[in-house]
C-alpha positions in Angstrom: -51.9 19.4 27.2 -54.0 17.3 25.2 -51.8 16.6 21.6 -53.8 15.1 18.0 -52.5 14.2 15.0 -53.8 16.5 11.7 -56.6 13.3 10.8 -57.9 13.6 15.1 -57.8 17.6 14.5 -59.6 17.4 11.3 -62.3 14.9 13.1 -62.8 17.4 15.8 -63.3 20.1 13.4 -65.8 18.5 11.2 -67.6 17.9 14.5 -67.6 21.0 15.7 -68.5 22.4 12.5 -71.5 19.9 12.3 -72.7 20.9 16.2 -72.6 24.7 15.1 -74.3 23.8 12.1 -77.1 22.2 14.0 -77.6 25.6 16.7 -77.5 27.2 13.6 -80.7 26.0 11.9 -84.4 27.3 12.4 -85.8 29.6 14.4 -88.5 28.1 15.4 -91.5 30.1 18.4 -93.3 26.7 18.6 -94.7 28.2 21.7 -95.5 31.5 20.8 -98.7 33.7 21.9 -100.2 36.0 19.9 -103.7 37.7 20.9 -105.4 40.0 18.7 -108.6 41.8 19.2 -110.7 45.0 17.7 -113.1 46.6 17.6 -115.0 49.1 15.0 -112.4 51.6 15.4 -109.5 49.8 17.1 -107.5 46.6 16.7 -104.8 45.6 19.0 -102.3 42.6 18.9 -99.8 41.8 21.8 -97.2 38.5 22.2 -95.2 37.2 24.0 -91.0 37.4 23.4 -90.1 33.5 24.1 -88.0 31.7 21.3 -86.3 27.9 21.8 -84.9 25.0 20.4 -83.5 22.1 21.9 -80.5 24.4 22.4 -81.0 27.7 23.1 -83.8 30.2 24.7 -84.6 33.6 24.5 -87.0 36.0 25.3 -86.2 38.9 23.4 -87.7 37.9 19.9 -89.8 40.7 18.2 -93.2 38.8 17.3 -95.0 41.9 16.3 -94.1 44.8 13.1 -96.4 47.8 12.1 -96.1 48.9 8.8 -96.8 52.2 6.8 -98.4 53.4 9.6 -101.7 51.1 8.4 -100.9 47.5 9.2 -99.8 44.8 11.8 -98.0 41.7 11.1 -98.0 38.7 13.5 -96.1 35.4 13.1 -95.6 32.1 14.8 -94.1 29.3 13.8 -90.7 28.8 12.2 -89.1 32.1 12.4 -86.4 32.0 9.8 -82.9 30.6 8.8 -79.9 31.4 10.2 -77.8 29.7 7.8 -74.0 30.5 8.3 -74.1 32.2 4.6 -75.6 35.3 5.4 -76.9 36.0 1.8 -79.6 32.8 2.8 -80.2 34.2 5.8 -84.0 35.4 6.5 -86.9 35.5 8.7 -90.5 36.2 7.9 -90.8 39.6 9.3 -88.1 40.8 7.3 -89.7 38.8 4.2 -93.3 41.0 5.6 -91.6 44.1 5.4 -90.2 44.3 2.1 -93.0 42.9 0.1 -95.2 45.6 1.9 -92.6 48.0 0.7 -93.0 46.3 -2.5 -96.5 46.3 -2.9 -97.6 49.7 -1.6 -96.4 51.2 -4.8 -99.1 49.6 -6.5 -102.6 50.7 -5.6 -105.1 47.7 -5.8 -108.6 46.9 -5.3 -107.6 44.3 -3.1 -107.2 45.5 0.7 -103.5 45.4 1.6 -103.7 42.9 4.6 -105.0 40.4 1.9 -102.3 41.1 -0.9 -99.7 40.7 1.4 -100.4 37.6 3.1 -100.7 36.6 -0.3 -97.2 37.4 -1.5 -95.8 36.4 1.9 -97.4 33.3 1.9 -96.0 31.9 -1.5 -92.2 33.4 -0.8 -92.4 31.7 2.7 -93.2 28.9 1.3 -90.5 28.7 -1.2 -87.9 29.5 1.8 -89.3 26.8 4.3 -89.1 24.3 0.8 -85.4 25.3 0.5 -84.6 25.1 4.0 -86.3 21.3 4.8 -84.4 19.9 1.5 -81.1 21.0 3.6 -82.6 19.9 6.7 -85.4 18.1 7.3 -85.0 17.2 10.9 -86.8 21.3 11.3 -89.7 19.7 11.7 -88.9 17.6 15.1 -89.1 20.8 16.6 -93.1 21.3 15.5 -94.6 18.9 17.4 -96.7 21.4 19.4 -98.3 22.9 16.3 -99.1 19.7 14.6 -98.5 19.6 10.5 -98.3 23.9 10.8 -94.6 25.1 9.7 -95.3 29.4 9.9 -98.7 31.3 10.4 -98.7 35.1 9.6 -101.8 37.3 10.9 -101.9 40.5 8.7 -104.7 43.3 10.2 -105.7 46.7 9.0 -109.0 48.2 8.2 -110.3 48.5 5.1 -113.8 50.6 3.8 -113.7 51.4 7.5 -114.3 47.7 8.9 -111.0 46.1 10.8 -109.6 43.5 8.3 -107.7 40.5 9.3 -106.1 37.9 7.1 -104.3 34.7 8.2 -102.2 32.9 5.9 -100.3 29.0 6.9 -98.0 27.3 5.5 -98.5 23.5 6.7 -96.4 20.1 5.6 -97.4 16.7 5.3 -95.0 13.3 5.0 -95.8 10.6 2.3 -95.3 7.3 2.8 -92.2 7.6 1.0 -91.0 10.1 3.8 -91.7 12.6 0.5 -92.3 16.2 2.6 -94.4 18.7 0.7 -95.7 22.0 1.6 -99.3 23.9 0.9 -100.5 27.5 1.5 -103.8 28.8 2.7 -105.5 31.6 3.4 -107.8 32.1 5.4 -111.0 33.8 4.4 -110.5 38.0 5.1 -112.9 38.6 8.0 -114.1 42.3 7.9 -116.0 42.4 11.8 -114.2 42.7 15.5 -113.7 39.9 16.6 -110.3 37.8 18.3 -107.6 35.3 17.0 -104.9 33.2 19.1 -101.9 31.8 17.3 -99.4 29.8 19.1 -99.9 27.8 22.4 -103.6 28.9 22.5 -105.1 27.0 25.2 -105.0 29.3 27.9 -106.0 32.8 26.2 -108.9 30.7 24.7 -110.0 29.4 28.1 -109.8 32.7 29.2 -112.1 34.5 26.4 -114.7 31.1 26.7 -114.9 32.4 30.7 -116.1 28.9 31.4 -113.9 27.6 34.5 -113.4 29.2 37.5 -110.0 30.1 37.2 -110.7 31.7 34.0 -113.4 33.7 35.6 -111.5 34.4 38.3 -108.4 36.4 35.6 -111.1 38.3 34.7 -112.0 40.0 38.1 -108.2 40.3 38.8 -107.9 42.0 35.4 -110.8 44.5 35.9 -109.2 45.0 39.5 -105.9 46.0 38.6 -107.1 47.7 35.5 -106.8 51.7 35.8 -109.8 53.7 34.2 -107.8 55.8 32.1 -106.2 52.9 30.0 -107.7 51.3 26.7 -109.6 48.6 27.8 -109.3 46.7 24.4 -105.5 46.9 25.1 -105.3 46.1 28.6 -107.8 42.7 27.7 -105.3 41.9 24.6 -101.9 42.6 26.9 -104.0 41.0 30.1 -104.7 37.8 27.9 -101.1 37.4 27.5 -99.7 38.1 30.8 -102.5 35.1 32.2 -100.7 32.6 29.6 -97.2 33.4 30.8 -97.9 33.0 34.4 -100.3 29.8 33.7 -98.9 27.5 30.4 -98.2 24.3 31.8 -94.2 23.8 31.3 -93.0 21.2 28.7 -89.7 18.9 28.7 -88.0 20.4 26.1 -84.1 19.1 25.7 -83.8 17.4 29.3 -85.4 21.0 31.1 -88.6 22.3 31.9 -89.6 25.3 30.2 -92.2 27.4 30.0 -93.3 27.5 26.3 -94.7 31.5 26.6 -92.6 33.9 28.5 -90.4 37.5 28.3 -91.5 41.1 27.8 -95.1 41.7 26.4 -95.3 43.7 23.3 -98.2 45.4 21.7 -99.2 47.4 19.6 -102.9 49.5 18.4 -104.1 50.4 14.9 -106.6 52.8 15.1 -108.9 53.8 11.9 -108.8 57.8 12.3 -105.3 57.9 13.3 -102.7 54.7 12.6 -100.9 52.2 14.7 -99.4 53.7 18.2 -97.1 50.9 20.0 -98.4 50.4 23.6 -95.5 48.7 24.9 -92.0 47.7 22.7 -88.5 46.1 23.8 -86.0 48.3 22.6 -84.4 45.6 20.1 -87.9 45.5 18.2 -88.1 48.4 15.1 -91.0 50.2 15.8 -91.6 50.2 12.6 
């Protein structure tokens, strides 16, 4: 039996308490995928489920959350805080969900989407401030995604046009090692059209149809597609799947890992009648 005096035991403590300290800091998806596309009537958004840091992985993270039956909420990036004083806990979705609750008792000109990116924005912001002034070294972990800390995609339609917003919260380092953050957001764009956030490079290969390979997903999709299904859906969920199987793995803590990866979830908003999830883990609220 291994013996220690009461100064050894309090050593091994403190260490153990500065190791769980450490697991215990950001969630960060640094290689999250999240496709969206719509149409006139229709807009779908599917992700991945694949969270890390140098030390842990799992792949049951919900990505996705449809609110009110009249909008979807995406994220990337730095997921949260899981601080070991549970009233600083959060995570964005949770941040998403009650400043929609918030907000929808108050009728606006403004289109929803863009009032609460907005609001999300600017109390993200403030959390990601608080949580880099307790620990900075967050940000080794955002290499992939350059100087961007958390990207929200908000979607709903609006005067009958599909309405997305993205809003970013980015850092930059003076020469002083002085961190500061800034918000933007993105112009609303009211026409169908797609957006990628995360590890990108396959899904936008894949739309660009400009290799071989790329052309080549495409006649497998259309292959195994069945007639019946939404073909906006099955593209959005396709895209995804063809990023799992084909992102390049990345050294990440000594292993090889697969930035992408886990269940697909997705989920439709449709203009006459609401969002409808496609496909859901059972951890992720539906909604």
């Amino acid at each position: 039996m291994f013996l220690c005096d009461d100064k050894q035991m309090k050593t091994i403590l403190s260490l153990m308490i500065f190791v769980l300290a450490l697991r215990a800091g950001a969630q960060v998806e640094a290689g999250t995928l999240i496709v969206l596309d719509s149409s006139l009537d229709e807009i779908v958004v599917a992700a991945d489920s694949r969270a890390y840091s140098t030390f842990w992985q799992k792949d049951d993270t919900c990505k996705i959350s449809a609110f009110g039956n009249e909008l979807i909420f995406a994220a990337s990036g730095i997921g949260g805080s899981l601080s070991p004083d549970k009233n600083a806990a959060w995570d964005t979705h949770t941040v998403a969900k009650g400043m929609f609750v918030s907000l929808s008792h108050k009728r606006t000109a403004e289109p929803m989407p863009l009032r609460l990116a907005k609001a999300w924005g600017e109390e993200v912001k403030k959390k990601l401030e608080e949580s880099l002034a307790k620990d900075p070294k967050i940000l080794s972990l955002q290499g992939e995604d350059g100087n961007i800390l958390t990207s929200g995609l908000f979607a709903g339609f609006d005067g009958g046009f599909p309405l997305t917003v993205l809003a970013q919260v980015t850092y930059a380092i003076s020469a002083d090692r002085h961190i500061t953050t800034s918000l933007s957001i993105g112009p609303p764009t009211r026409l169908p059209m797609e957006r990628f956030l995360g590890k990108t490079d396959i899904a936008e290969e894949f739309f660009e149809q400009k290799t071989d390979r790329s052309r080549k997903w495409t006649k497998d999709l259309s292959k195994n597609a069945h007639p019946s299904r939404d073909p906006l859906a099955a593209n959005v969920i396709g895209t995804v799947r063809i990023s799992i199987e084909n992102e390049p793995a990345i050294n990440l803590g000594n292993r090889m890992l697969s930035p992408v990866g886990g269940p697909i979830d997705a989920v439709r908003l449709r203009r006459a009648s609401g969002t409808e999830w496609i496909q859901r883990k059972p951890n992720c609220p539906a909604n």
